[in-house]
C-alpha positions as CSV (number, residue, x, y, z in Angstrom):
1,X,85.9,99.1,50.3
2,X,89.4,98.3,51.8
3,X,88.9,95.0,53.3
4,X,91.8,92.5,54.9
5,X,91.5,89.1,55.9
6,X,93.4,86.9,58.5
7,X,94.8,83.8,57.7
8,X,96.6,81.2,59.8
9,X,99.0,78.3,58.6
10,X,98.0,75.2,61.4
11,X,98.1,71.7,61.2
12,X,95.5,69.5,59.7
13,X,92.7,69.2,62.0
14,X,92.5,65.6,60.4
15,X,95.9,64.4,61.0
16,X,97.8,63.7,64.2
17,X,98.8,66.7,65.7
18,X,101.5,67.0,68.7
19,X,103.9,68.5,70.7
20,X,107.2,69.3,70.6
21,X,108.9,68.2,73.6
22,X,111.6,70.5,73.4
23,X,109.4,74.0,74.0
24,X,105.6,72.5,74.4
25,X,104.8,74.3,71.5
26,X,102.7,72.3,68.2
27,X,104.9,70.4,66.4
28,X,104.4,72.4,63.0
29,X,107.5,71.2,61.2
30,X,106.4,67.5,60.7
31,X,102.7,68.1,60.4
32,X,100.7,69.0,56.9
33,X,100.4,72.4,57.1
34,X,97.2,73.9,56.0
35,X,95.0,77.4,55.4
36,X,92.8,77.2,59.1
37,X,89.6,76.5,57.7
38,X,87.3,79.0,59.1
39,X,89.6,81.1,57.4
40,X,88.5,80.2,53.8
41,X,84.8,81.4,54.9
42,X,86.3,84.9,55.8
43,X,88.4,84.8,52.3
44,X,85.1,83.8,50.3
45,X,82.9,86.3,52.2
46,X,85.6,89.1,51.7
47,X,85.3,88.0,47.9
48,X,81.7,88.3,47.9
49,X,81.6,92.0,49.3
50,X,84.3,92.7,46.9
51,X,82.1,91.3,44.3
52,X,79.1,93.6,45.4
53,X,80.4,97.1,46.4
54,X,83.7,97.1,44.2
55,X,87.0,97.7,46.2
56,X,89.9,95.0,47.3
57,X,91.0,92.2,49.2
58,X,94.3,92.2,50.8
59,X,95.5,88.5,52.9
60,X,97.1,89.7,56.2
61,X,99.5,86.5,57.7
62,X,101.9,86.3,60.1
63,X,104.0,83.0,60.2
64,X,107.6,81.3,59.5
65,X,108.4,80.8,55.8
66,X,106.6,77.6,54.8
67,X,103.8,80.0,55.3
68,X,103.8,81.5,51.9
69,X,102.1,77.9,50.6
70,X,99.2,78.6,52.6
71,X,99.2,82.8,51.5
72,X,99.5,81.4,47.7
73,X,96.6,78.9,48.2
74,X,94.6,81.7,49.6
75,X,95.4,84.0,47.0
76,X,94.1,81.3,44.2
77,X,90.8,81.7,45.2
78,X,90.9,86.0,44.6
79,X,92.2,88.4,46.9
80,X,94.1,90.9,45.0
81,X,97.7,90.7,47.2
82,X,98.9,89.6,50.3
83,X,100.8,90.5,53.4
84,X,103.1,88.4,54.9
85,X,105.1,89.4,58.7
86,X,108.4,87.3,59.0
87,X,110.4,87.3,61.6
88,X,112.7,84.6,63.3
89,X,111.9,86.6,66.9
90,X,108.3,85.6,66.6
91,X,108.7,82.1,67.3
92,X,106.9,81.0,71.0
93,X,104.7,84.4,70.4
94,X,101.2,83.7,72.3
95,X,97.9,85.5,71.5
96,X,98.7,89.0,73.4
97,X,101.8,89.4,71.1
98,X,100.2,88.0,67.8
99,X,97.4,90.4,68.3
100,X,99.9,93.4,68.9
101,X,101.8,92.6,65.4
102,X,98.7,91.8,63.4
103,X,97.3,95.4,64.7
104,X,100.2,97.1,63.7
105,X,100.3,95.4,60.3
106,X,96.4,96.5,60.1
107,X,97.2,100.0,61.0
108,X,99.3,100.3,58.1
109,X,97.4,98.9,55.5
110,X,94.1,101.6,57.0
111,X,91.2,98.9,55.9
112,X,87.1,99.4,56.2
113,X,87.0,96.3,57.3
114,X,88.6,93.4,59.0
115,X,87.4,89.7,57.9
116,X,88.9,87.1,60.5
117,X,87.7,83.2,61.1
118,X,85.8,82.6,64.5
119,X,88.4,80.4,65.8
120,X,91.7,78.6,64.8
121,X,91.8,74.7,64.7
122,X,94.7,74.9,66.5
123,X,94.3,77.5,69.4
124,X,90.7,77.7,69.5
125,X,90.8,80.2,71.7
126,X,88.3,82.9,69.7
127,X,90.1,85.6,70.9
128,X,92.1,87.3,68.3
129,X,89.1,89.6,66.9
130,X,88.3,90.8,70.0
131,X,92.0,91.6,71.3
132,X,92.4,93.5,67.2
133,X,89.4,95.4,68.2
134,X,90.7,96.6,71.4
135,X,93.9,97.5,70.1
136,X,92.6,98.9,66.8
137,X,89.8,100.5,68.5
138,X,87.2,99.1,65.9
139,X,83.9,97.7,66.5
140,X,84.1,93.9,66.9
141,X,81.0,92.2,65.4
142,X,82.0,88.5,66.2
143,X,80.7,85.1,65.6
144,X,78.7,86.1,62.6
145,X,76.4,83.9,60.7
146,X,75.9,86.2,58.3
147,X,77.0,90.1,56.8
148,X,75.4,93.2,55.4
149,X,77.1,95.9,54.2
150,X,75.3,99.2,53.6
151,X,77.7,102.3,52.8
152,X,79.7,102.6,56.1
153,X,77.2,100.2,58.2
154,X,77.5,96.7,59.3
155,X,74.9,94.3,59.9
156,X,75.6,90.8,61.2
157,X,73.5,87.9,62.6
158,X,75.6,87.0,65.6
159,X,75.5,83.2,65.7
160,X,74.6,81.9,69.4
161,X,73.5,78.5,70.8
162,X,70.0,79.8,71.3
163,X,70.0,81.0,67.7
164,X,71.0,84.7,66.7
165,X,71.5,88.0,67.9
166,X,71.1,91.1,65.2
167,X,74.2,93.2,65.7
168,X,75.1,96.8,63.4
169,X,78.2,98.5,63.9
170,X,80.0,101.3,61.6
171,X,83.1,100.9,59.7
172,X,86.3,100.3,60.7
173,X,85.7,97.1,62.0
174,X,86.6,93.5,62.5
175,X,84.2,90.8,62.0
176,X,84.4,87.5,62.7
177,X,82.7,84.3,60.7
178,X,81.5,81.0,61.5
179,X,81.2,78.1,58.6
180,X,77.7,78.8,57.9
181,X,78.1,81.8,56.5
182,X,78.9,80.8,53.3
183,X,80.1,78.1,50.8
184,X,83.7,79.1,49.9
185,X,84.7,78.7,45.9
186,X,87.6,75.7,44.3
187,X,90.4,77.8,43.1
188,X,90.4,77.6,39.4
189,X,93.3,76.9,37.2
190,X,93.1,80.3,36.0
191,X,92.6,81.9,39.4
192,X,96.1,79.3,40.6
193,X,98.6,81.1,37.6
194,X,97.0,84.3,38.8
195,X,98.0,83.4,42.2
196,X,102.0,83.5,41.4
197,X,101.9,86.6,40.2
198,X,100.1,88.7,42.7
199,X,102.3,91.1,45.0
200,X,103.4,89.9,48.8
201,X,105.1,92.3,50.6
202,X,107.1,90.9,53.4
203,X,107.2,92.8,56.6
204,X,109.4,92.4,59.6
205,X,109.0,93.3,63.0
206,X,111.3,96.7,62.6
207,X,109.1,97.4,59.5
208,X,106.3,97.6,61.8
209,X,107.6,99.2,64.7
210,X,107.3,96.5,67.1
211,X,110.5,95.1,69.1
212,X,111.5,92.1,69.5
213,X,111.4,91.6,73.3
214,X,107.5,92.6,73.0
215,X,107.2,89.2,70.8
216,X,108.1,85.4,71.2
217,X,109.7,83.8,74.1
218,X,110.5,86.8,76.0
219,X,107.4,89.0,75.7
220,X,104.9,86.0,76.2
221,X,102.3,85.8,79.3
222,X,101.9,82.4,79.3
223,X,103.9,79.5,79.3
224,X,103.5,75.7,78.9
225,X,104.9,73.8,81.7
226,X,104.3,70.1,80.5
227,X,102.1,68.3,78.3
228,X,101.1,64.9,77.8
229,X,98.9,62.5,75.6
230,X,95.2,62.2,76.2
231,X,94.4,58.8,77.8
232,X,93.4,56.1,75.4
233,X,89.7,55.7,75.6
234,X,88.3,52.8,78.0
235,X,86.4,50.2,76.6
236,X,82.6,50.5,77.1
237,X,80.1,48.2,79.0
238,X,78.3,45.9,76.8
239,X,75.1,44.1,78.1
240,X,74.2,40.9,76.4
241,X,70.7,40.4,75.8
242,X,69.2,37.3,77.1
243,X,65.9,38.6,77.9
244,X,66.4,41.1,80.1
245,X,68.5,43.5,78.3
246,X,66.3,46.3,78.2
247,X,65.9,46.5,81.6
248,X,70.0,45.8,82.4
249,X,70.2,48.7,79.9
250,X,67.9,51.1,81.9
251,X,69.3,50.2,85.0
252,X,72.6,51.3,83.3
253,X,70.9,54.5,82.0
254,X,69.3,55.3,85.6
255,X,72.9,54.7,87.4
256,X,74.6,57.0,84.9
257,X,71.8,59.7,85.7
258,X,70.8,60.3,82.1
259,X,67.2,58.6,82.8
């Protein structure tokens, strides 16, 4: 089995993270740049059916060259080589042109399967599996809890807030994974040297037939207009009890509609 897996560079969800105030875009130059961490679940599960059905793993990025750090770091834990699209004209790309240079990279590398992170810590926006699927015209199986793989068909347990739906689906397709799926492995020392030496071929937009004025500034649909800081959180109400606190905090309680 041919299986490739997305991952994103973002800033660390625990740190700071801002705006530039030039463009509105995230300030990724001063931030610690990190592997998106649902995306280390879809490395480990990629590993896993790698480990069971034979085949290989192949790390699909797209990002500026600071990138490679987070492609090396993913490679440490096992995937057998990388992919890596650079290009200075993909800088202010939104999701629509990220999703048409990821398919094209996709298309030539011809996987089985597609392993992708539900969401990015950054974006959030849990749409990049379903737009690959469109474009790719594979089967999306999203939001999965968990993955069988049987010859050609797919099984997943679709994760939802009322519990899970069963979902099957044949290959090519993308699927992706929330944290509960699995427990992804430490790089080893071993698996770290390893890392250094496995191939990354560097692909540019000409390589994969995309022009420029489909990407970045100019081919974008949206557009961020202004930002600014979320408010500072107001200090709460606090009742002190000289007898009748329980019923100053119900009457709280009661105004606030939650009793």
């Amino acid at each position: 089995m041919k299986i490739v897996v997305l991952v994103k560079q973002v800033p660390d969800s625990g740190a700071e993270r801002n705006l530039r105030a030039d463009d509105n875009t995230v300030d990724r130059a001063s931030a610690n740049n990190v592997i998106n961490e649902m995306d280390e679940y879809a490395i480990e599960e990629a590993l896993r059916l790698q480990e069971a059905h034979g085949g290989e793993v192949t790390v699909l990025t797209m990002g500026p060259d600071r990138a490679t750090e987070s492609i090396r770091k993913a490679l440490s834990m096992g995937p057998d080589a990388a992919v890596h699209v650079l290009d200075d004209a993909l800088a202010g790309t939104d999701a629509l042109g990220t999703s048409k240079v990821l398919a094209a990279a996709i298309s030539e590398l011809a996987p089985d399967l597609v392993i992708a992170g539900a969401e990015s810590t950054d974006a959030r926006g849990q749409v990049m599996p379903h737009m690959l699927a469109e474009r790719l015209g594979f089967a999306a199986l999203t939001g999965a809890r968990k993955l069988t793989v049987e010859g050609s068909q797919l099984t997943v347990e679709r994760q939802t807030e009322e519990g899970y739906e069963v979902v099957t689906a044949a290959t090519p397709a993308i699927v992706s994974v929330w944290d509960t799926i699995n427990e992804p492995r430490y790089p080893s020392f071993k698996g770290i040297m390893a890392a250094k030496k496995k191939p990354v071929a560097t692909k540019s937009l000409a390589d994969l037939g995309v022009a420029a004025d489909q990407v970045g500034w100019a081919g974008a649909a949206t557009t961020v207009l202004s930002h600014s800081k979320r408010p500072a959180r107001s200090a709460g109400q606090k009742v002190a009890d000289s007898g009748e606190g329980g019923v100053a905090l119900v009457d709280y309680l009661s105004s606030e509609k939650f009793v």
